[in-house]
C-alpha positions as CSV (number, residue, x, y, z in Angstrom):
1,X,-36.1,-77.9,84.6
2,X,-37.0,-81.2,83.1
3,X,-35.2,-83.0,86.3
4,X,-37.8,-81.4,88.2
5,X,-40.9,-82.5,85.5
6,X,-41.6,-86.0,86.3
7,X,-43.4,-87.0,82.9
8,X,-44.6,-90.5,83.8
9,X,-46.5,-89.0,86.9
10,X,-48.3,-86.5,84.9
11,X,-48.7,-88.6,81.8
12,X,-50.5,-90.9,85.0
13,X,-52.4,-88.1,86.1
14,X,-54.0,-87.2,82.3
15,X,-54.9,-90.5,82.1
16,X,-56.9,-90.5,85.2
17,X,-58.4,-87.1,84.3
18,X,-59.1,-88.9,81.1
19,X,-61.2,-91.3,82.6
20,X,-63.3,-89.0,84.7
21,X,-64.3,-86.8,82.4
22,X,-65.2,-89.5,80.2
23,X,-67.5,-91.2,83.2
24,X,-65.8,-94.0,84.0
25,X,-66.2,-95.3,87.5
26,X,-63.0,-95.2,89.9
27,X,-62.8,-98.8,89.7
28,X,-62.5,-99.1,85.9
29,X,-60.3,-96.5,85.8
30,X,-57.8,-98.8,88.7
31,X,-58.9,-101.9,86.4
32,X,-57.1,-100.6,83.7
33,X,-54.0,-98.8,85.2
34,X,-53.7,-102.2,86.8
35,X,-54.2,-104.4,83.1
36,X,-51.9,-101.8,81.4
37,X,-49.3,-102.5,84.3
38,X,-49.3,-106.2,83.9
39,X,-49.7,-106.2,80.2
40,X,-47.2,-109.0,78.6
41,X,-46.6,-106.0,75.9
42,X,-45.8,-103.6,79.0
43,X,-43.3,-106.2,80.3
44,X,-42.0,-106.9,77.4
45,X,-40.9,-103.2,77.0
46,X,-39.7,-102.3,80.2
47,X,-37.8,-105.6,79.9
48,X,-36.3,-104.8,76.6
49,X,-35.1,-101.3,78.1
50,X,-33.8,-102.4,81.4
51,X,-31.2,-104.8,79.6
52,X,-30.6,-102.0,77.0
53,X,-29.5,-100.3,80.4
54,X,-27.3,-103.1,81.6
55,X,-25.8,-103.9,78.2
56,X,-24.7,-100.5,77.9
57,X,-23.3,-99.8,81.4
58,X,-21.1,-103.3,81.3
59,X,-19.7,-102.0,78.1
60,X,-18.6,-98.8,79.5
61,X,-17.1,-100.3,83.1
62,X,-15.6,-102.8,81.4
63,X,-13.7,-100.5,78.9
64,X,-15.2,-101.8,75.5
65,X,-16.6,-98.6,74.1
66,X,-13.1,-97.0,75.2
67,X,-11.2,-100.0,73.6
68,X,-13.6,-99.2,70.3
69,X,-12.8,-95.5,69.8
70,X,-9.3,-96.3,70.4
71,X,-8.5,-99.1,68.0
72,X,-10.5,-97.1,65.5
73,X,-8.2,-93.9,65.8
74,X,-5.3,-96.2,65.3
75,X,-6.1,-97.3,61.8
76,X,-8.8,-95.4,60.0
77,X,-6.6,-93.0,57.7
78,X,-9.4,-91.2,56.5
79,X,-10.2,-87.3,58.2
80,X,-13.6,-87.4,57.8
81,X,-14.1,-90.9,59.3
82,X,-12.6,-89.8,62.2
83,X,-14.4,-87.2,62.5
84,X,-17.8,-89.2,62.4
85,X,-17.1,-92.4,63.2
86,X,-16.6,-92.0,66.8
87,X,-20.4,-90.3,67.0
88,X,-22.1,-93.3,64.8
89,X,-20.7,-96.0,66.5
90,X,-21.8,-94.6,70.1
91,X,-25.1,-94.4,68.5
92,X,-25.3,-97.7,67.6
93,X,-25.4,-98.5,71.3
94,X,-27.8,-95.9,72.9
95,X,-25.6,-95.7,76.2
96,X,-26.4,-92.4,78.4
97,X,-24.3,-89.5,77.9
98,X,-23.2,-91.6,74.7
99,X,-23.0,-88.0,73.2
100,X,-19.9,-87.2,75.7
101,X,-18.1,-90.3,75.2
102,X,-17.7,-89.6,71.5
103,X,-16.9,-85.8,72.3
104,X,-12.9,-86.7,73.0
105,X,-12.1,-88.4,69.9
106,X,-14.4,-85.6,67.9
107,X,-12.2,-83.1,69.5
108,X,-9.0,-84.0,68.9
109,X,-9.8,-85.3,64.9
110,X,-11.5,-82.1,64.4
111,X,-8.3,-79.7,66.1
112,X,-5.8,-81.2,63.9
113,X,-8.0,-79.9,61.0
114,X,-8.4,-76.5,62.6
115,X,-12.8,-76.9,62.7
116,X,-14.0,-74.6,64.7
117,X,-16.5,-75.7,67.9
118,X,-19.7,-75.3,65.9
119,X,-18.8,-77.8,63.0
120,X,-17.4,-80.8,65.9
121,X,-20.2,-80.0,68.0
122,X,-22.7,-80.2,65.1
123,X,-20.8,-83.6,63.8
124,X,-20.9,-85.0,66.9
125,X,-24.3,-84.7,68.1
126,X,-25.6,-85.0,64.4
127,X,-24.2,-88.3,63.4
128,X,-24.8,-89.9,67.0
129,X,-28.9,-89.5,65.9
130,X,-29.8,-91.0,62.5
131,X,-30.4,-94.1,64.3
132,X,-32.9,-93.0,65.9
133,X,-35.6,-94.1,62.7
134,X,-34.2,-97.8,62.2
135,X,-31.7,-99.1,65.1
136,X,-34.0,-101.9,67.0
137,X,-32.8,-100.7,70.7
138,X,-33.8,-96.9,70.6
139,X,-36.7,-96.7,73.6
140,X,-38.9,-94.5,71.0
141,X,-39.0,-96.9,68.5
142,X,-39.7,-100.4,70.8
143,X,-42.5,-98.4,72.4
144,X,-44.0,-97.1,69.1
145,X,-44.0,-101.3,67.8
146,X,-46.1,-101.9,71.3
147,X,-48.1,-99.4,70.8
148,X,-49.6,-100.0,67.4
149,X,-49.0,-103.5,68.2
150,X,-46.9,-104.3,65.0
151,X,-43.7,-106.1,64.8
152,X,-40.7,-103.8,65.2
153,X,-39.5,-105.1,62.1
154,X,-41.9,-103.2,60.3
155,X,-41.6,-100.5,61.9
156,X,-37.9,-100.4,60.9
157,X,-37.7,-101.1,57.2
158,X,-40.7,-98.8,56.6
159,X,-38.9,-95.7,58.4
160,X,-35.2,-97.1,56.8
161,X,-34.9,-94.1,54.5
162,X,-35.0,-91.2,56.9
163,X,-32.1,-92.7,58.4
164,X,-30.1,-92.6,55.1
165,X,-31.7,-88.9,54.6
166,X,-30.5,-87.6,57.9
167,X,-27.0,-89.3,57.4
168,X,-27.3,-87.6,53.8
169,X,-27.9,-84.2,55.1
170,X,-25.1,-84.8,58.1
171,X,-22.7,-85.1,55.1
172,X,-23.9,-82.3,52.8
173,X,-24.3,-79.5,55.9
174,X,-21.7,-80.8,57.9
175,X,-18.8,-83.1,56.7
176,X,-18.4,-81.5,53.1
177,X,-17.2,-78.5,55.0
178,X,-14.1,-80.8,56.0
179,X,-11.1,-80.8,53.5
180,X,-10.6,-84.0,52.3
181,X,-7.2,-85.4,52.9
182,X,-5.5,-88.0,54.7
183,X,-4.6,-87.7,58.5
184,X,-1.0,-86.8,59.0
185,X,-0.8,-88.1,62.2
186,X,2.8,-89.2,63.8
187,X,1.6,-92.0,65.9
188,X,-0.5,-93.3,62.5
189,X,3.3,-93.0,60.3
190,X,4.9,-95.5,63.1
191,X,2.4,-97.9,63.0
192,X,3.5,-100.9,61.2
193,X,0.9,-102.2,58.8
194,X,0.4,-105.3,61.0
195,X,-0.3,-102.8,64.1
196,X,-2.9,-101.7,61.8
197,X,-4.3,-105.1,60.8
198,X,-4.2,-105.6,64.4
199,X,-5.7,-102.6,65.4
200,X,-8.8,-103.1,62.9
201,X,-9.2,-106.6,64.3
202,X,-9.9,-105.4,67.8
203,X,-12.0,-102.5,66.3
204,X,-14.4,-105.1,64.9
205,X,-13.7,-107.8,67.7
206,X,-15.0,-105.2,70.2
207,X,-18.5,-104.4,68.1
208,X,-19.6,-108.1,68.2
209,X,-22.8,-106.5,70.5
210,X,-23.9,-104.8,66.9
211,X,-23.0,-107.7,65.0
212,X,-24.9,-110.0,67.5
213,X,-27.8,-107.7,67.6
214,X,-28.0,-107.6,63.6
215,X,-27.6,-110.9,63.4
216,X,-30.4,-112.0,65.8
217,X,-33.2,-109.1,65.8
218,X,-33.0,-108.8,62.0
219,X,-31.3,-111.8,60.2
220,X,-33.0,-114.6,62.3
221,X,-36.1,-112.8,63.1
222,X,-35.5,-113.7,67.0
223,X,-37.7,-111.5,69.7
224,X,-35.4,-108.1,70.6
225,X,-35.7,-109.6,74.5
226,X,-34.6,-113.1,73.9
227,X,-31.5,-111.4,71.9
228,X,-30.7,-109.0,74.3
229,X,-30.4,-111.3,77.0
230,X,-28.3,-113.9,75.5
231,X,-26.2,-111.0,74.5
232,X,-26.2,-110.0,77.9
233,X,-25.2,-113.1,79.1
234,X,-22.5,-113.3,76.8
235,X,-21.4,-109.9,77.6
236,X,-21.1,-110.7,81.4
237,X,-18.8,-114.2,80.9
238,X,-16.7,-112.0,78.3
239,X,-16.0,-108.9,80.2
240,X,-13.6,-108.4,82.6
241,X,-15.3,-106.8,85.2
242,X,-15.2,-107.5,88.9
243,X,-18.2,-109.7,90.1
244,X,-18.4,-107.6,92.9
245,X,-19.2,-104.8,90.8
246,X,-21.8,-106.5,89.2
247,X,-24.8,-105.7,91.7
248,X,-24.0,-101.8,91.4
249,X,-24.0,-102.1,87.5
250,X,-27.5,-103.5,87.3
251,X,-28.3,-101.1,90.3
252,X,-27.0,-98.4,88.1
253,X,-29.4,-99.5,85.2
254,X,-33.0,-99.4,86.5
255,X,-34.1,-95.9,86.2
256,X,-37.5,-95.9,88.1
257,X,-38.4,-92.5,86.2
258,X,-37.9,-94.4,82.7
259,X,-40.1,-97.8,84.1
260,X,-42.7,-95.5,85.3
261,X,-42.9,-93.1,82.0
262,X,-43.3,-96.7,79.8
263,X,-46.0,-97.9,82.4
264,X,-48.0,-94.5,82.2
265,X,-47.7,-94.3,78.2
266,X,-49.1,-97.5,78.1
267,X,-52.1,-97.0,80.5
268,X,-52.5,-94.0,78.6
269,X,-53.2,-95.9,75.7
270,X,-55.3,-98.1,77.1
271,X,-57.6,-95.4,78.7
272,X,-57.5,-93.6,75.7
273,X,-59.4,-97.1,73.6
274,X,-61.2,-98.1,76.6
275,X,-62.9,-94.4,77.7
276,X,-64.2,-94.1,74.1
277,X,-62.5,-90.7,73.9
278,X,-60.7,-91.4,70.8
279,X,-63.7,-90.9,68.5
280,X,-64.4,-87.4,69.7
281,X,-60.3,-87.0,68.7
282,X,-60.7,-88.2,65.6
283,X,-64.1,-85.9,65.4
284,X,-62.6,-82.9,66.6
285,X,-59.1,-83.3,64.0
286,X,-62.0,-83.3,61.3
287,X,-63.4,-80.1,62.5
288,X,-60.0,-78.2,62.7
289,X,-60.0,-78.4,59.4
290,X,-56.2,-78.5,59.4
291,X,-54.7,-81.4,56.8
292,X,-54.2,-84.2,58.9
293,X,-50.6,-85.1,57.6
294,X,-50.2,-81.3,59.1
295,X,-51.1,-82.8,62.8
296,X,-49.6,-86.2,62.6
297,X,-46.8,-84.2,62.6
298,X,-46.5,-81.0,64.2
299,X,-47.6,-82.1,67.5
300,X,-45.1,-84.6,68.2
301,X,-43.2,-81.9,66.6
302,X,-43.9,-79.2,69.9
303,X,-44.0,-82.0,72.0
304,X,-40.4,-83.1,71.2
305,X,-39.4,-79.4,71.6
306,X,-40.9,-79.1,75.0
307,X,-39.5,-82.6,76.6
308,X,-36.2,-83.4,74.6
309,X,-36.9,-86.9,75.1
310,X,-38.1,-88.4,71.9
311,X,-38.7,-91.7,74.3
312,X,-41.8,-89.1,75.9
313,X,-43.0,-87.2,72.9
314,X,-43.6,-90.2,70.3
315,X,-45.5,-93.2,72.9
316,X,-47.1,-89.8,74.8
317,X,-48.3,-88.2,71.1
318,X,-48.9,-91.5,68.9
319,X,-52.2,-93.3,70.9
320,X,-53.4,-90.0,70.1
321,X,-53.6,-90.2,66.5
322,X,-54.8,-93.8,66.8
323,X,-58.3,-92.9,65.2
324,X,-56.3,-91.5,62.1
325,X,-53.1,-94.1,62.2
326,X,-55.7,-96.9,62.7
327,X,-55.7,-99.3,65.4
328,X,-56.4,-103.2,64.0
329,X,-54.5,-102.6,60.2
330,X,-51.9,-99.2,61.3
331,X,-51.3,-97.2,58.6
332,X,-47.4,-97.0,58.9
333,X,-46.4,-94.2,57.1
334,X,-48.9,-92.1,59.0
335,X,-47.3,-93.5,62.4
336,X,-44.0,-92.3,60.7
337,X,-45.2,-88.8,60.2
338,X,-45.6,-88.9,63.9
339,X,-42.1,-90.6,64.7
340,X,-40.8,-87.8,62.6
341,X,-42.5,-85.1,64.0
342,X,-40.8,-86.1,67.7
343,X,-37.2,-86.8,66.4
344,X,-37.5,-83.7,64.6
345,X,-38.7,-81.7,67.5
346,X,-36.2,-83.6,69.8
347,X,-33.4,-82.8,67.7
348,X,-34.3,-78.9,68.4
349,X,-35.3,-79.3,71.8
350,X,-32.8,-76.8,73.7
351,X,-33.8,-79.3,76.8
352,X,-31.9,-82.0,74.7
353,X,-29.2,-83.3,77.0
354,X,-27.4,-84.1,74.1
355,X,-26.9,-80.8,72.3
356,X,-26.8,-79.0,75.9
357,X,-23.9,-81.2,77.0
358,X,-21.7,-81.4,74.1
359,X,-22.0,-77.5,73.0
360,X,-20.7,-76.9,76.2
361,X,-18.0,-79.4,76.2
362,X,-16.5,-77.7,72.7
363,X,-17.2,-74.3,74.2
364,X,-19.6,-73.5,71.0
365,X,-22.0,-70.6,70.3
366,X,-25.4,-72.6,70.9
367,X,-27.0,-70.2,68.3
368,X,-24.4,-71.1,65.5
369,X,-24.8,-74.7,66.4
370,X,-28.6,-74.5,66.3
371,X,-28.0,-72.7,62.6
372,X,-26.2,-75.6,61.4
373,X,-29.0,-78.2,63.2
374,X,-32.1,-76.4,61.6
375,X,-31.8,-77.0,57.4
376,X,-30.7,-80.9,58.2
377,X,-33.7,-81.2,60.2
378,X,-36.1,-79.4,58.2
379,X,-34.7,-82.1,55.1
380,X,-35.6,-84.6,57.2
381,X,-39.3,-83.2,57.9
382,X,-39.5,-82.9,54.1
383,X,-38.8,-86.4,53.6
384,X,-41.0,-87.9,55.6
385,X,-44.2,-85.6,53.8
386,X,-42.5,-86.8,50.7
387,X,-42.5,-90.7,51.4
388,X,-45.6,-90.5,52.5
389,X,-47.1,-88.6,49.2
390,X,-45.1,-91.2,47.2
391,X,-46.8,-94.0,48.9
392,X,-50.1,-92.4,48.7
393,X,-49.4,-92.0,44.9
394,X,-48.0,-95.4,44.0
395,X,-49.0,-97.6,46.8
């Protein structure tokens, strides 16, 4: 179904429905499709996410994320990391079908400890997602920076502690259930300890990406563009990968669907400040009656549920709340509520490509899997209210 739902056109066609019922003339309504097009922040973003594209796609033909899961297996002892490690490392780098990649080494950790298909499929979609609040790549979160117009950086440290909630709750609802022991493995026992030492090399020699992007987004402070391309660049001279193949991989990366849905969230923005529809929002939220902390969050919430993109329901939900949020000083925790809301809604979303994919790859009961997904969510939700009460009482 969601193939078949192109959201940038429609997000397009709201905005233009926007404008005429608002009165503005056909020309200002071109005038700023065309200024939200050419916007140096809308370049900046589509930018940032074709060479998150790229990165990822070199990784994978060149055999690095492979070459990563499989120097890890060789030397982590450890059941649980096994189990887990695979699905938070694939994370890291937002790849597509990253989910499936992880899905392999998930299954085989989590047979030799007799789990049934609910826990690996839970484990391996869970753990793959906590990023979502803090990592500097994921789409949702570079849009949600352009869109309040705030440095990413903020953005980040200000949302850090869902991410250690959600990889709290992964543990408590998920991994406790695991034995804790040792992996008796037989090709583990023949491994010398300087195979392993060897091993654990490669496993970190093959993550410089991560190490590269922590060290230049949020150690030196350097624009997530500029460090993606020199990483990029890097990535290309280091990898063995035919240069013939090289047109197809950046071929392979530019998803018109995704350029388009950035370019319509962001004219949607700007019709929404420009049309002076935003006051009758904030008007009409007062009316309701309904808490607003209730709102900043439950409609991302559905619209996560309906899409199972967060990359559509956070930029499509938060110029919304713009009047509440605030446009010149953002109030962060409120944009949170809203960030929230969409992972949260995402995370449930049966239209989620993730849980779809990998429930049917370990042949699980999607109802017992969605059990397991609903209590680490609704923790989540809860934490988010609670930050932002504790901020409201101390700040």
């Amino acid at each position: 179904m969601r193939k078949k739902l192109d959201l940038g056109l429609l997000i397009l066609i709201a905005s233009m429905l926007i404008g005429i019922f608002s009165k503005m003339s056909i020309f200002q309504i071109l005038e700023n499709f065309l200024f939200a097009s050419i916007d140096s922040a809308t370049v900046n973003v589509v930018g940032i996410i074709i060479l998150i594209g790229i990165l990822g796609n070199i990784l994978r033909e060149g055999g690095i994320l492979q070459k990563i899961n499989f120097s890890m297996e060789s030397f982590i002892k450890n059941k649980r990391l096994t189990l887990i490690a695979p699905s938070v490392l694939m994370g890291l780098l937002p790849v597509p079908a990253g989910a499936m990649l992880s899905a392999p080494m998930v299954e085989e950790a989590g047979n030799r400890m007799q789990l049934n298909a609910e826990i690996k499929t839970f484990l391996n979609y869970w753990f793959r997602h906590p990023w979502e609040f803090s990592w500097p790549i994921y789409p949702g979160l570079i849009l949600a920076s352009s869109i309040l117009n705030i440095s990413i950086h903020k953005l980040i440290f200000t949302q850090l502690p869902l991410m250690v909630v959600a990889l709290a709750v992964g543990y408590i609802f998920g991994l406790r259930k695991v034995p804790h022991a040792k992996a008796l493995v037989e090709k583990k026992n023949k491994l010398t300890k300087n195979a392993r030492k060897k091993d654990a090399y490669m496993f970190f020699f093959h993550l410089w990406p991560i190490f590269a992007i922590i060290m230049l987004v949020l150690v030196l402070n350097i624009e997530l563009i500029l460090s993606l391309f020199i990483i990029l660049i890097f990535a290309f001279l280091t990898t063995k990968i035919s240069k013939k193949r090289i047109p197809f991989i950046i071929k392979n990366s530019l998803s018109w669907r995704i350029i388009l849905l950035i370019i319509s969230v962001m004219v949607f923005k700007r019709i929404l400040i420009t049309s002076g529809v935003l006051p009758i929002v904030a008007e009409l939220f007062k009316r309701i009656g309904i808490s607003p902390l209730v709102t900043l969050f439950s409609i991302p919430f559905v619209a996560g549920i309906l899409t199972g993109l967060s990359m559509a329901s956070i930029p499509i939900t938060l110029p919304l709340f713009l009047p509440i949020i605030g446009i010149d000083n953002p109030n962060l925790y409120y944009a949170m509520l809203v960030y929230t809301g969409g992972v949260c809604g995402y995370l449930l979303s049966p239209l989620h490509l993730c849980l779809v994919t990998t429930t049917a790859y370990f042949k699980a009961d999607f109802s017992r899997v969605y059990k397991l997904i609903i209590l680490p969510v609704f923790f989540v939700a809860a934490a988010s209210f609670v930050i932002v009460f504790l901020h409201g009482f101390f700040g």
